[in-house]
C-alpha positions as CSV (number, residue, x, y, z in Angstrom):
1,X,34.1,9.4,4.4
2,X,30.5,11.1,2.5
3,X,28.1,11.9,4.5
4,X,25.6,9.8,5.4
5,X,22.1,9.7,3.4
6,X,19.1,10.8,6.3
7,X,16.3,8.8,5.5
8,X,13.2,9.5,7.3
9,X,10.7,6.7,7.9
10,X,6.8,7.6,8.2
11,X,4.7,5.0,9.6
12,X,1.7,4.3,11.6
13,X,-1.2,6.2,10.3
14,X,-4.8,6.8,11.1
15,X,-6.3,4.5,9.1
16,X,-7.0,0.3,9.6
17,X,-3.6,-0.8,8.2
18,X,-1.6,1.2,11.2
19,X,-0.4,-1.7,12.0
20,X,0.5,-3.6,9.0
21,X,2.6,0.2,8.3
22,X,4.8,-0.6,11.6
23,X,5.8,-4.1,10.7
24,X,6.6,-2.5,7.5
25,X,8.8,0.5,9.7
26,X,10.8,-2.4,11.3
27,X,12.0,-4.4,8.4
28,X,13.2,-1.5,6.6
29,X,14.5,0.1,9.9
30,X,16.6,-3.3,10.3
31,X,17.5,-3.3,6.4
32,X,18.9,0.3,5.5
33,X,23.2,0.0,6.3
34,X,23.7,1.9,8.9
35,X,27.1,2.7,6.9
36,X,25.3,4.3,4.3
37,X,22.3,5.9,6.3
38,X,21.3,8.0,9.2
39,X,17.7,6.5,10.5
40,X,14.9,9.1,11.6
41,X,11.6,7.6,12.6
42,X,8.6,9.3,12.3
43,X,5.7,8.0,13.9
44,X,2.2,8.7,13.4
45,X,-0.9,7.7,15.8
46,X,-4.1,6.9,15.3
47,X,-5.2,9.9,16.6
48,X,-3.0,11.7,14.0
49,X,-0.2,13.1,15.8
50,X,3.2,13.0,14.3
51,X,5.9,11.9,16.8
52,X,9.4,11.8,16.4
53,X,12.2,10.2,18.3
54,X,14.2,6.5,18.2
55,X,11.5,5.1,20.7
56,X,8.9,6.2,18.5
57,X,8.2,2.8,17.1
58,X,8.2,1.0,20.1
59,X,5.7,3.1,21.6
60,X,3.5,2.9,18.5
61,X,3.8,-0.1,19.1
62,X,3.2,-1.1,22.7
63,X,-0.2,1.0,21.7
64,X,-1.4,-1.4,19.0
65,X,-0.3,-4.8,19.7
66,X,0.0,-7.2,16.6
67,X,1.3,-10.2,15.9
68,X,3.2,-9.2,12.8
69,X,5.7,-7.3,14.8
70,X,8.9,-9.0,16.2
71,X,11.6,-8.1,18.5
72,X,11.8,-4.4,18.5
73,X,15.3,-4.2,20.8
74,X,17.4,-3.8,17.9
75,X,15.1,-1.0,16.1
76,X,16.0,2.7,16.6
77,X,17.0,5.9,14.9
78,X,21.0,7.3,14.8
79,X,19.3,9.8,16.8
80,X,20.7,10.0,20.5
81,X,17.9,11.3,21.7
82,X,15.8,8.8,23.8
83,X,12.7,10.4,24.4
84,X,9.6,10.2,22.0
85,X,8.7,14.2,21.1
86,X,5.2,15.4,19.3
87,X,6.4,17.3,15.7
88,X,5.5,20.4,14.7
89,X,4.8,20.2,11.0
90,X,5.3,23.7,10.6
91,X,8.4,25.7,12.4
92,X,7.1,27.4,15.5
93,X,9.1,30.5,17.7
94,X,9.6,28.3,21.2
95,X,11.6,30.5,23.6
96,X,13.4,32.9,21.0
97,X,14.5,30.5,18.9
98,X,12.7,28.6,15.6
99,X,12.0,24.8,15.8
100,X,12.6,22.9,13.1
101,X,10.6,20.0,12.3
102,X,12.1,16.9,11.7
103,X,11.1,16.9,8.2
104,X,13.6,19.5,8.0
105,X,16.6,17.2,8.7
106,X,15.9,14.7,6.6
107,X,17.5,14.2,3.0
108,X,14.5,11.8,1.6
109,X,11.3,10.6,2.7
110,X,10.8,6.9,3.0
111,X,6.7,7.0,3.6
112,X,5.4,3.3,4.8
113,X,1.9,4.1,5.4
114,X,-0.8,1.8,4.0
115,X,-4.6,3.1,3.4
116,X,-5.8,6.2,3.7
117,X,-4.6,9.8,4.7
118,X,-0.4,8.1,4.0
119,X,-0.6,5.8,1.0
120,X,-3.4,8.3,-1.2
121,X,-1.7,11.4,-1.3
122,X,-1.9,13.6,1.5
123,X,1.1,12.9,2.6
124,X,2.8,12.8,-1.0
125,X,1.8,16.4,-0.9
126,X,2.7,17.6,2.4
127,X,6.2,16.4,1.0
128,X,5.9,18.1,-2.0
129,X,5.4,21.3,-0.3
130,X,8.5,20.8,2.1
131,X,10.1,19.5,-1.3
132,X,11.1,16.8,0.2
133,X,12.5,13.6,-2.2
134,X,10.1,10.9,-1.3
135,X,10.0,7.1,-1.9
136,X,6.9,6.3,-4.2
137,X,4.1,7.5,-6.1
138,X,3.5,11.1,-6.5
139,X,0.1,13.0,-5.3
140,X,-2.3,12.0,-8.2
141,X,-1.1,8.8,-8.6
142,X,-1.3,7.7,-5.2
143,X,-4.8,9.1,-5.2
144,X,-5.6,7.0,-8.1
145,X,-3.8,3.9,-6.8
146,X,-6.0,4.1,-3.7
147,X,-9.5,5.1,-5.0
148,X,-10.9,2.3,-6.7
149,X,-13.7,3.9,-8.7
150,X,-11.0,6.1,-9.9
151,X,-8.5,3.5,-10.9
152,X,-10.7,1.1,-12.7
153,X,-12.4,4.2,-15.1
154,X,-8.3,5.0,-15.7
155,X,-7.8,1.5,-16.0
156,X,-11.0,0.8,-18.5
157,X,-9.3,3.9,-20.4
158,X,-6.4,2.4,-21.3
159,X,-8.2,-1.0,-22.4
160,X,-6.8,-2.8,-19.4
161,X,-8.5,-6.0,-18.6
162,X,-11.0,-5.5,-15.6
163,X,-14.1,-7.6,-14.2
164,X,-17.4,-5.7,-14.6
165,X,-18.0,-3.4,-11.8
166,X,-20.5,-0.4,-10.4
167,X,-19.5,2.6,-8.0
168,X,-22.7,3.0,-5.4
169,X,-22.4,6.0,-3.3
170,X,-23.2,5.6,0.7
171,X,-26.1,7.8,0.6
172,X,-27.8,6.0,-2.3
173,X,-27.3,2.7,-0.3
174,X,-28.9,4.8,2.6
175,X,-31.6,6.0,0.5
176,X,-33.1,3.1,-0.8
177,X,-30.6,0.0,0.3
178,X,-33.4,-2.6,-1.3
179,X,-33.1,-0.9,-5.1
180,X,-29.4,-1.0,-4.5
181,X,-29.4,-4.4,-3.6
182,X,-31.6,-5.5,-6.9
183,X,-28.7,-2.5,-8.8
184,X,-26.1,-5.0,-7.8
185,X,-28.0,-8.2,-8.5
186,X,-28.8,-7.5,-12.0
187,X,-25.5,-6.5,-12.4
188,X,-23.9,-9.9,-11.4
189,X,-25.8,-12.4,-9.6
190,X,-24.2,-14.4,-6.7
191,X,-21.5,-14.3,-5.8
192,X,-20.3,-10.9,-6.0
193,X,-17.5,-8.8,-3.8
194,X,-18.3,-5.6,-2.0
195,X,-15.6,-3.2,-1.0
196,X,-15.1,0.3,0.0
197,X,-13.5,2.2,-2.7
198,X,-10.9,3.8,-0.6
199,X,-9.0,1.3,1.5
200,X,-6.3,-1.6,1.8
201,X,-5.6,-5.1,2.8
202,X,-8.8,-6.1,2.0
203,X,-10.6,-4.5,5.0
204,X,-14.5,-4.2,5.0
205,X,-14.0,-6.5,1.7
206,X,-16.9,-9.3,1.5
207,X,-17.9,-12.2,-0.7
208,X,-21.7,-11.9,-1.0
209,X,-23.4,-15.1,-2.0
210,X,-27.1,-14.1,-1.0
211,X,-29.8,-11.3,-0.7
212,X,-28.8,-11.1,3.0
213,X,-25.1,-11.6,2.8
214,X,-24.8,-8.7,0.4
215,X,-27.1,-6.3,2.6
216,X,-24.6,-7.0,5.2
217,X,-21.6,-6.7,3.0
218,X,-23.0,-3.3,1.7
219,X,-23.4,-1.9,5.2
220,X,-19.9,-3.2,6.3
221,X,-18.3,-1.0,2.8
222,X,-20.0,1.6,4.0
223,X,-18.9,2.5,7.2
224,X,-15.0,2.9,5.8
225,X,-15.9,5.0,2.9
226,X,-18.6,7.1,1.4
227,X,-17.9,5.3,-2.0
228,X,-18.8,1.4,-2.7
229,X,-17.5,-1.1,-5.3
230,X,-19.7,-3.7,-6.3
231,X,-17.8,-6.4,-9.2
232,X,-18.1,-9.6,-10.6
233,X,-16.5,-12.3,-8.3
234,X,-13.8,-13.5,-10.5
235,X,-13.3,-17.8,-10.1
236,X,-9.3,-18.3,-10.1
237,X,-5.9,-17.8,-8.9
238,X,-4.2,-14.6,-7.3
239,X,-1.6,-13.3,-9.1
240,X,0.6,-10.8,-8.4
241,X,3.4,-8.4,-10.0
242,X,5.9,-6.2,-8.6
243,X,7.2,-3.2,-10.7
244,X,10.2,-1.0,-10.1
245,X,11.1,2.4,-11.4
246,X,10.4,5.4,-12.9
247,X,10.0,6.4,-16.0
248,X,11.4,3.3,-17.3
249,X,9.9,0.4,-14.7
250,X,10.5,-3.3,-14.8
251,X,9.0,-5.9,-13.4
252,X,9.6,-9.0,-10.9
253,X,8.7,-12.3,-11.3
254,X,4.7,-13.0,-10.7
255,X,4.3,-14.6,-7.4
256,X,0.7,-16.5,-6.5
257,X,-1.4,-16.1,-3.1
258,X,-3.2,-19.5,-2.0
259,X,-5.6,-18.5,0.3
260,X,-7.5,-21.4,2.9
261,X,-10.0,-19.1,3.5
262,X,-12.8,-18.6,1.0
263,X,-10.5,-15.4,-0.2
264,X,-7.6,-13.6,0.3
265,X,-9.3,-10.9,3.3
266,X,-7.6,-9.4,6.3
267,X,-7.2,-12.8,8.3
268,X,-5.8,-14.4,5.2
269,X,-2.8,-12.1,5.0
270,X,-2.3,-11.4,8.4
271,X,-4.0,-13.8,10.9
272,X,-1.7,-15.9,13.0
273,X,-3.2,-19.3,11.6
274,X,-4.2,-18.0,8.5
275,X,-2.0,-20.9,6.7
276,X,-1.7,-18.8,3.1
277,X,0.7,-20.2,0.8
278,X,2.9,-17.8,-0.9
279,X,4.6,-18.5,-3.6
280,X,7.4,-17.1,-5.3
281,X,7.6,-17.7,-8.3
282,X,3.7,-18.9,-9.6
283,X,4.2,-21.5,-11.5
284,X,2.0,-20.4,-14.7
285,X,0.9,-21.7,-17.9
286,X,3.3,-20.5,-20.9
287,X,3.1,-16.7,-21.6
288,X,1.1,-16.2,-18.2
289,X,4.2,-15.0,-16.8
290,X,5.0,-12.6,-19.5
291,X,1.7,-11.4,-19.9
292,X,1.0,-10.3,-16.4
293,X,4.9,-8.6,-16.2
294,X,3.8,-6.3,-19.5
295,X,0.1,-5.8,-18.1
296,X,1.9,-4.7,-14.6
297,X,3.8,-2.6,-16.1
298,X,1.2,-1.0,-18.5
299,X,-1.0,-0.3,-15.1
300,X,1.8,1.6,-13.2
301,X,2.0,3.6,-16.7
302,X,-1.8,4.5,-16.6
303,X,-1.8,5.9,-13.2
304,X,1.8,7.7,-14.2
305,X,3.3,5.8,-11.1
306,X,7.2,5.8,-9.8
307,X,9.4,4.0,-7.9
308,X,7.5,1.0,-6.6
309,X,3.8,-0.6,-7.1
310,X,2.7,-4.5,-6.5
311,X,-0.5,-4.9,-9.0
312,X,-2.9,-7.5,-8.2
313,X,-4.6,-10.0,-11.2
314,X,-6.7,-12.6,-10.8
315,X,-5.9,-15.6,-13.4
316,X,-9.5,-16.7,-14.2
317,X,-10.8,-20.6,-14.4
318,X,-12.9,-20.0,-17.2
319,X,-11.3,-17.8,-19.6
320,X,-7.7,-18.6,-18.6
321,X,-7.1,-14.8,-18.9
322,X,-6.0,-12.5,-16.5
323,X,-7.9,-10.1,-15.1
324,X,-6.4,-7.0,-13.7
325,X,-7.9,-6.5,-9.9
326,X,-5.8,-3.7,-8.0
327,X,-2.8,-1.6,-7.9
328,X,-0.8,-1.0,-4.5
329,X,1.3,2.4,-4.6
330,X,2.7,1.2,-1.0
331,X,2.5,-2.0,-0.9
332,X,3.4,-4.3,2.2
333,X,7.3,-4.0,3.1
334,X,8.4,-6.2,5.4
335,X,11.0,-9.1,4.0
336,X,8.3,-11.3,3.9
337,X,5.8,-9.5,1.7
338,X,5.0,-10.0,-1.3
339,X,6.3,-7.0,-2.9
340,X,10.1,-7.8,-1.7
341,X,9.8,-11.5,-2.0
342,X,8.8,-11.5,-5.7
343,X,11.9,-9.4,-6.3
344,X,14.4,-11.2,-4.5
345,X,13.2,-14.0,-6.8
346,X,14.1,-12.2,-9.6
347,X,17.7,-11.2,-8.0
348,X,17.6,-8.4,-6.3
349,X,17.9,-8.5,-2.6
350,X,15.9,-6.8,0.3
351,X,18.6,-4.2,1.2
352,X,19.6,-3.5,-2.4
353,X,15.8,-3.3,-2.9
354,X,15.4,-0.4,-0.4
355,X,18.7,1.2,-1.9
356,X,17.1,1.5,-4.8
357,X,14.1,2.6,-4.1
358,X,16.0,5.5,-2.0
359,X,17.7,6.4,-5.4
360,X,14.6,6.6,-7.3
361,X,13.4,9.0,-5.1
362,X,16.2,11.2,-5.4
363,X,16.7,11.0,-9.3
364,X,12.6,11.7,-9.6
365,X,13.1,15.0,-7.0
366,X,15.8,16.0,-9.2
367,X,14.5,15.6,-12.3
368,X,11.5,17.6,-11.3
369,X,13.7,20.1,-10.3
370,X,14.8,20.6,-14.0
């Protein structure tokens, strides 16, 4: 019998979407054949301390509460150990003898981290310095992917269709918030959408239909992120893309988000009543489909991507035309989410999805290696 493949799932994180990144943790933890793999979860708390152990998720868990968990009994590492233990990222002497860290003992790195400081390259680097294979994006372009004002000046560079937008910086908003507001005005008018330039999920994301709305909306941007996006509101349908690969990606079927609130925010994807349909796959005018596979695909090429992305369009009223929105280096994982779904509609299955993905990783690590 081979030996078994030790994957090592990160989750939790420090930023907003901690808990979206353990809901993501469990699906995959109940997906990968335990024929095939050894499990090692790796936890990460809000505080920022990396935990390791097959209770690890569980106590994540039982620290943040959420809805989009389910029954965690069945969830646990091929690890006999029952305890939860903090990591030492770097080997330490304790009593004589060296630690190793449990990034040591893995064979690849499955990171499910959404937002900052998991999804935008920190981590991508602390696993290039272990050398660690890794599922995902490398260090720039998981920077990229995650930046905004970054991704739409790569984006504009390779003539990719983008709603007009303006990057205001915190302290200008500070400095004189009533010249920033009339900045964003004349730029757009009502409505517009605010964002922070360095987060997910659409948190601290607002519609701003007024003078007051979009004072508000600038001073909720600003408390997630020194950087603000300011763009067009764009009148239409969410589309959305998956890609899979590396140097040679395809992509799924386009699926379609129908929001009931005003737009797709945090409650929308993750609220308990939120009532947003998903489905898979949109049912699009002719060449829609085709159109927003090859734009997908010419995204994940801009920001030099690998493995996996889900890229975001809007399919405008107006113009008919889509308009390219976002790009997700780690996008939502659990069986239900988009990213997964829009692939099983196009044949391949959650488990073969995350074998995959696993082989990527290894074929990318070794082709660097060259």
């Amino acid at each position: 019998m081979s030996k078994k493949i030790r994957v090592g799932l990160i989750f939790g994180g420090k930023s907003s979407e901690h808990e979206v990144s353990l809901a993501s943790a469990q699906s995959v933890a109940r997906a990968l054949d335990r024929e095939k793999y050894a499990v090692v979860l790796i936890g990460i708390t809000k505080e920022g301390r990396w935990l390791a152990g097959d209770q690890v998720l569980k106590q994540l868990a039982a620290a943040s509460p959420t809805p989009l968990l389910q029954d965690l009994s069945s969830v646990d590492s091929t690890s006999r150990e029952s305890s939860v233990s903090s990591i030492d990222l770097i080997p330490r002497e304790k009593n004589g003898n060296t630690s190793l860290s449990p990034l040591a003992q893995i064979d690849v790195a499955f990171p499910l981290l959404h937002g900052p400081l998991g999804e935008d390259g920190t981590v991508q680097g602390l696993l290039e310095l272990a050398d660690l294979p890794y599922v995902g994006a490398g260090v720039a372009a998981s920077a990229v992917g995650m930046d905004k004002a970054l991704m739409k000046a790569i984006f504009r560079a390779h003539d990719l269709p983008l709603a007009d937008w303006i990057v205001i910086l915190r302290r200008e908003w500070e400095a004189n918030p009533e010249e920033t507001i009339r900045r964003v005005e004349s730029a757009f008018g009502y409505p517009c959408f605010v964002k922070p330039a360095n987060l997910g999920s659409s948190v601290g994301v607002t519609k701003a239909h007024n003078w007051d709305e979009l004072t508000q909306a600038l001073a909720t941007a600003a408390q997630f992120d020194r950087k603000i996006i300011a763009e067009r509101a764009v009148e239409g349908r969410e589309i959305e893309c998956s890609v899979l690969g590396n140097d040679e990606p395809i992509a799924s079927v386009p699926g379609e988000i129908i929001p009931k609130r005003e737009f797709y925010d945090y409650a929308a994807k993750y609220g308990e009543d939120a009532g947003t349909e998903l489905i898979v796959p949109a049912v699009l005018p002719p060449g829609i489909a085709q159109k927003a596979q090859e734009l997908a695909i010419r995204a994940f090429h801009a920001i030099d991507g690998s493995a996996m992305a889900r890229v975001d369009f809007f399919l405008e009223n107006s113009s008919n035309k889509l308009i390219l929105n976002e790009i997700n280096t780690i996008p939502g994982f659990t069986a239900m989410s988009m990213y997964p779904r829009m692939w099983q509609a196009s044949g391949i299955a959650y488990p073969d999805l995350i074998d995959r993905l696993i082989d990527l990783a290894l074929k990318r690590h070794a082709e660097k290696k060259k």
